[in-house]
ZAMARGU-4260 file (C-alpha; in steps of 0.2 Angstrom, whole numbers, plus 5000, padded with zeros to 4 digits):
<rodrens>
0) 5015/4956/4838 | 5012/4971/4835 | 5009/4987/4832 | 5017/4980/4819 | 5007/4966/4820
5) 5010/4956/4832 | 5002/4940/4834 | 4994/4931/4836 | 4990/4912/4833 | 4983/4897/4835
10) 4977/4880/4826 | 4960/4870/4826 | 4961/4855/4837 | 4977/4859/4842 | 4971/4875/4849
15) 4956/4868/4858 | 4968/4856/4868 | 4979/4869/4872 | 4966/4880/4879 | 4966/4870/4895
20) 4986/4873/4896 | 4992/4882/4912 | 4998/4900/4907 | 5015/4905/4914 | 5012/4921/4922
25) 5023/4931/4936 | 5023/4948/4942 | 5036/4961/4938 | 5050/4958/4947 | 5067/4969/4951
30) 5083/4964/4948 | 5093/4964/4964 | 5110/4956/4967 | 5101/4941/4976 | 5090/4937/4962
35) 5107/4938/4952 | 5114/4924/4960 | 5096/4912/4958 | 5100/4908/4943 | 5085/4917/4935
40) 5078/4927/4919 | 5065/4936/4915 | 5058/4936/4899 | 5044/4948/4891 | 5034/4939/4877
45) 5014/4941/4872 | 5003/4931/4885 | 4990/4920/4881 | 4993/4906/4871 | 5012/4912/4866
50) 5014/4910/4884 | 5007/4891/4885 | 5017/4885/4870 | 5033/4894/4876 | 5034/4887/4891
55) 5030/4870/4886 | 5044/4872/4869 | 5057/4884/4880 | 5054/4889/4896 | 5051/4874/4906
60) 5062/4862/4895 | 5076/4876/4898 | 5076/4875/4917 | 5075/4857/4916 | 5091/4857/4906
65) 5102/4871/4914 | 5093/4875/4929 | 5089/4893/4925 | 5074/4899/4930 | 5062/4907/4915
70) 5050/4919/4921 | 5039/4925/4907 | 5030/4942/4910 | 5016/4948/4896 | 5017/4967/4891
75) 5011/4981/4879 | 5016/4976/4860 | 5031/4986/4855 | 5034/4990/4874 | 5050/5002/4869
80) 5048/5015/4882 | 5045/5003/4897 | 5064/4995/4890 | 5074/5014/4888 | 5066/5017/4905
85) 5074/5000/4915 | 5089/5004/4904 | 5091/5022/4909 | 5086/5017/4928 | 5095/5003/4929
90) 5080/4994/4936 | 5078/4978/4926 | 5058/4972/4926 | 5064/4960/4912 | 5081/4953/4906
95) 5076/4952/4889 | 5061/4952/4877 | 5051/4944/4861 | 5051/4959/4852 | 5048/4966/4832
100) 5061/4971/4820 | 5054/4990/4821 | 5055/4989/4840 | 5073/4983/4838 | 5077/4999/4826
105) 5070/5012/4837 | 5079/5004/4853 | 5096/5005/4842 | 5095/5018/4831 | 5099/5033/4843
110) 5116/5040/4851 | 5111/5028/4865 | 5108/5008/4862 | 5095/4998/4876 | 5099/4983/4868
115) 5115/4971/4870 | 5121/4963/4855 | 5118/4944/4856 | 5134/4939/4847 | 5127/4921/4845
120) 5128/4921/4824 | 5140/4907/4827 | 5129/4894/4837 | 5126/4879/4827 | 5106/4881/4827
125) 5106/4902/4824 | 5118/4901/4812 | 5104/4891/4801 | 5090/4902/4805 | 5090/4914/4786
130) 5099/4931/4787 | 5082/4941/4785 | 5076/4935/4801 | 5090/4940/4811 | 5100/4955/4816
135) 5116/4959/4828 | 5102/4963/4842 | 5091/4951/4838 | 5088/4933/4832 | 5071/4928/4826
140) 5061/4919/4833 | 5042/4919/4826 | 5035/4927/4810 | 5019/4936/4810 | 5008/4937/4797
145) 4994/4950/4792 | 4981/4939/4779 | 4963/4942/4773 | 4951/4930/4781 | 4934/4927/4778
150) 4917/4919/4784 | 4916/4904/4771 | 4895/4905/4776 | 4896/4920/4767 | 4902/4917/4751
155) 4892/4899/4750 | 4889/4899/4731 | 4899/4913/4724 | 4917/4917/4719 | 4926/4921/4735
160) 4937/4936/4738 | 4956/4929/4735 | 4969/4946/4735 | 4969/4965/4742 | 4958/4968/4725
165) 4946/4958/4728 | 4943/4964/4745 | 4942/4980/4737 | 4931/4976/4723 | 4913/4979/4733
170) 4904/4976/4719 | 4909/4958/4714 | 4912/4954/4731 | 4897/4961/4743 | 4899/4960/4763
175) 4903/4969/4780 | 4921/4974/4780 | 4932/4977/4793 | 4949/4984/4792 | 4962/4990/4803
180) 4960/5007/4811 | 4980/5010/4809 | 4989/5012/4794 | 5003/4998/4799 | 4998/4984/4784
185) 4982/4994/4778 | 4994/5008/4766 | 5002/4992/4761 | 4985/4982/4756 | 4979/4999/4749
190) 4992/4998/4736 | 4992/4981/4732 | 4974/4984/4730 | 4977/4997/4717 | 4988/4985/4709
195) 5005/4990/4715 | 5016/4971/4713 | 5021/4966/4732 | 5039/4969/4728 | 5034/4987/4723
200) 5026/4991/4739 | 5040/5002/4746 | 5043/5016/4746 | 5026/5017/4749 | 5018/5030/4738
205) 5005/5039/4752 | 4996/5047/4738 | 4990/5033/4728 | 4987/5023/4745 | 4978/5035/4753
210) 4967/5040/4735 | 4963/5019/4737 | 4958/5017/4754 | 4946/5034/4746 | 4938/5019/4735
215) 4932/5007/4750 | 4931/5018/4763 | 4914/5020/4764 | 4912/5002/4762 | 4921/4997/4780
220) 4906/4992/4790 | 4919/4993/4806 | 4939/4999/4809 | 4947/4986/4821 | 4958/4992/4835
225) 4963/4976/4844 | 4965/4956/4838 | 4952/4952/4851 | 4938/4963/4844 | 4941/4953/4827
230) 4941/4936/4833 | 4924/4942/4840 | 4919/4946/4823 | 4922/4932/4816 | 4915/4921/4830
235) 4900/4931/4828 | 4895/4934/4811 | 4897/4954/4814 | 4910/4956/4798 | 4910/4942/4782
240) 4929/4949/4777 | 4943/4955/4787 | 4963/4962/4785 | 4970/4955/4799 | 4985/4948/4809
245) 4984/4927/4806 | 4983/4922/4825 | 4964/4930/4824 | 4955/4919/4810 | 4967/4905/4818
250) 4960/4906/4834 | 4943/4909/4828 | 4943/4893/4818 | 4952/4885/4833 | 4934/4889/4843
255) 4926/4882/4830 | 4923/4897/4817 | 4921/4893/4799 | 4934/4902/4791 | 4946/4903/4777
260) 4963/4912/4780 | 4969/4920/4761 | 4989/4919/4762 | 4989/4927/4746 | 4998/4943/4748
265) 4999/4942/4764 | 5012/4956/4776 | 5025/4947/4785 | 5036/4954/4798 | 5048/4946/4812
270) 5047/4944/4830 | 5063/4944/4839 | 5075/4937/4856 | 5081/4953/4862 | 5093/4956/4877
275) 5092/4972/4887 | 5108/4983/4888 | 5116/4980/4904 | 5107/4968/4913 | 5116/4958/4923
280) 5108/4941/4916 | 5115/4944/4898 | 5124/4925/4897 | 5110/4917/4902 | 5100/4925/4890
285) 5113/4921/4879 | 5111/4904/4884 | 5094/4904/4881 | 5092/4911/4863 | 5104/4897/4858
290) 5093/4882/4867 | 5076/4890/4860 | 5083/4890/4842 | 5084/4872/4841 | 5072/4868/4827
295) 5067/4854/4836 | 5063/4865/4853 | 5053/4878/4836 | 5041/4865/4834 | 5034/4859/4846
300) 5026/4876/4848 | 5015/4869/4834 | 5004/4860/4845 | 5000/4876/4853 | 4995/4886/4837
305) 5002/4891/4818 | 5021/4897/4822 | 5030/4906/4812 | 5046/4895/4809 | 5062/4905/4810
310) 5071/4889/4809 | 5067/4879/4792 | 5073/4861/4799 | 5058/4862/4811 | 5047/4859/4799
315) 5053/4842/4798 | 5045/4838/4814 | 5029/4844/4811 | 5014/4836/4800 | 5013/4845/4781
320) 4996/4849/4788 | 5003/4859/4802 | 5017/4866/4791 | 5003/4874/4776 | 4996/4885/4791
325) 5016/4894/4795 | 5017/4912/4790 | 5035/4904/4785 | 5029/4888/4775 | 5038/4890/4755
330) 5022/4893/4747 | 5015/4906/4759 | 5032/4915/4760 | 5033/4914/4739 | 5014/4925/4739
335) 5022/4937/4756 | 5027/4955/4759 | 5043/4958/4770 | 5035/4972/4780 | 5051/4987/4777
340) 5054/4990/4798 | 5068/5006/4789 | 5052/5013/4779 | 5039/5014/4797 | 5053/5019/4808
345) 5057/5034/4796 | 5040/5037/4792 | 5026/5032/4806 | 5022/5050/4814 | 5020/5058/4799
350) 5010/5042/4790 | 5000/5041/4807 | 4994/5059/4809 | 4989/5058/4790 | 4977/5042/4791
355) 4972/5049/4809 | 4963/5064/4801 | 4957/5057/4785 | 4949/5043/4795 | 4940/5058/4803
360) 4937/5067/4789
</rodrens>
């Protein structure tokens, strides 16, 4: 997910047998009083393989139980102008959405708010999900991660790279490099690659992150604009290193790819059930965040690719195997970044026009 990353996953064999899933799909659809009374939602999430395991974990499970229809609709990452619009028009393409943190702040920091508060905190199943994953507009649902993967052929025989420095350090650690073409995570693995400790990373301090990215800029064989354009990279031996969102090296390795996923100071933000302001369907959506925060519901998305637990009782149900791939197992959360959703939303336009033109320059 994600302008802020966004998303994103999947797992070896358990990825090849999903591939032959049947992807919930439906065109847009507006709200009218009829479609009211069908007892139906529509939900925006990211496609693909998210898609797949939300229909099998959620959706389907959902409408078996209550007999509310779930219509899943793929969009833009971060699609906060297409919500304001059904807000402001009172045309509702969606009911609610899987959205980030930032998206969340940008779509309730104003005068006017597009989001209805969920008011679920007191459920039995969101009131264990941890405070950090969960806000008045919105309760976590998936974490995404942005990691440091590499082509283990690549490194046969030699030290392999391990942190932001080392993916940095060209010298000791030779290969095509790829990073992102966006500085969302890249300022953040610039510091930490200048040695900044991950719980010194913001405020983020622009000059030392851009006089960093200075050091290995000449040494980024390509800037990556989309997750499919790295999962083609790593598939096809274009890059031996990447800076990338987790779902990408996960799907790759899924299809096959030999590669190794460094969780080691890895960026982690928060993707979220979101409600639109004013849609009629608001208690069923209601309804629905509570049933797909059931830990037990969380995990079977496992068998679909690496999710990013919001509740920690679903990693009872699922194999320690399983469990070591989530962005939200202990060990990778203890080496993680919280990616600051205040610091972006603040500062994005003026961080954006900066790494625009020194990426031109």
């Amino acid at each position: 997910m994600h302008t802020l990353p966004p998303s994103k996953p999947s797992r070896r064999n358990a990825l090849k047998a999903a591939a032959s899933g049947i992807v919930a799909l439906a065109a847009p659809t507006i709200w009218t009083p009829a479609r009211a009374a069908s007892k139906r939602i529509v939900v925006r999430d990211d496609g693909g393989i998210y898609s797949q395991a939300y229909a099998a974990a959620f959706y389907k499970p959902f409408t078996a139980k209550t007999g509310i229809e779930v219509v899943p609709v793929q969009a833009n990452a971060e699609p906060t102008a297409q919500i304001k619009s059904m807000v402001e028009t009172g045309n509702y393409t969606w009911d609610m959405a899987k959205i980030s943190q930032p998206a969340i702040l940008i779509l309730t920091s104003g005068s006017k708010v597009y989001l209805e508060k969920h008011g679920v905190e007191s459920d039995p199943n969101v009131a264990k999900i941890p405070a950090q994953y969960m806000s008045p507009y919105g309760v976590g649902t998936n974490v995404y991660s942005t990691v440091l993967a590499y082509r283990n052929a690549a490194f046969k025989g030699r030290k392999a790279p391990n942190s932001w420095a080392d993916f940095w350090n060209t010298k000791d650690f030779p290969g095509r490099r790829s990073l992102r073409k966006h500085p969302f995570d890249t300022i953040e693995e610039a510091l930490m690659a200048d040695g900044v400790a991950p719980g010194q990373v913001y405020p983020a301090n622009l000059d030392r992150a851009f006089a960093s990215l200075d050091k290995v800029k000449s040494k980024v064989d390509v800037w990556w604009n989309s997750g499919a354009q790295v999962e083609q990279m790593l598939m096809s031996n274009e890059v031996d290193m990447v800076a990338t969102w987790v779902s990408r090296p996960q799907q790759a390795i899924g299809k096959g790819a030999d590669v190794t996923i460094v969780w080691n100071q890895n960026l982690w933000g928060v993707d979220n059930w979101s409600i639109l302001a004013g849609t009629p369907n608001a208690d069923a959506c209601r309804e629905f965040i509570r049933f797909a925060s059931d830990p037990k519901r969380q995990a079977v998305q496992a068998e679909f690719f690496a999710a990013g637990f919001t509740q920690p009782e679903a990693f009872n149900y699922v194999k320690p195997e399983i469990a070591k791939n989530s962005p939200t197992s202990p060990e990778n959360m203890k080496s993680g970044v919280q990616i600051n959703a205040r610091y972006w939303l603040d500062n994005q336009a003026a961080v954006i026009e900066r790494f625009n033109g020194w990426v031109l320059a």
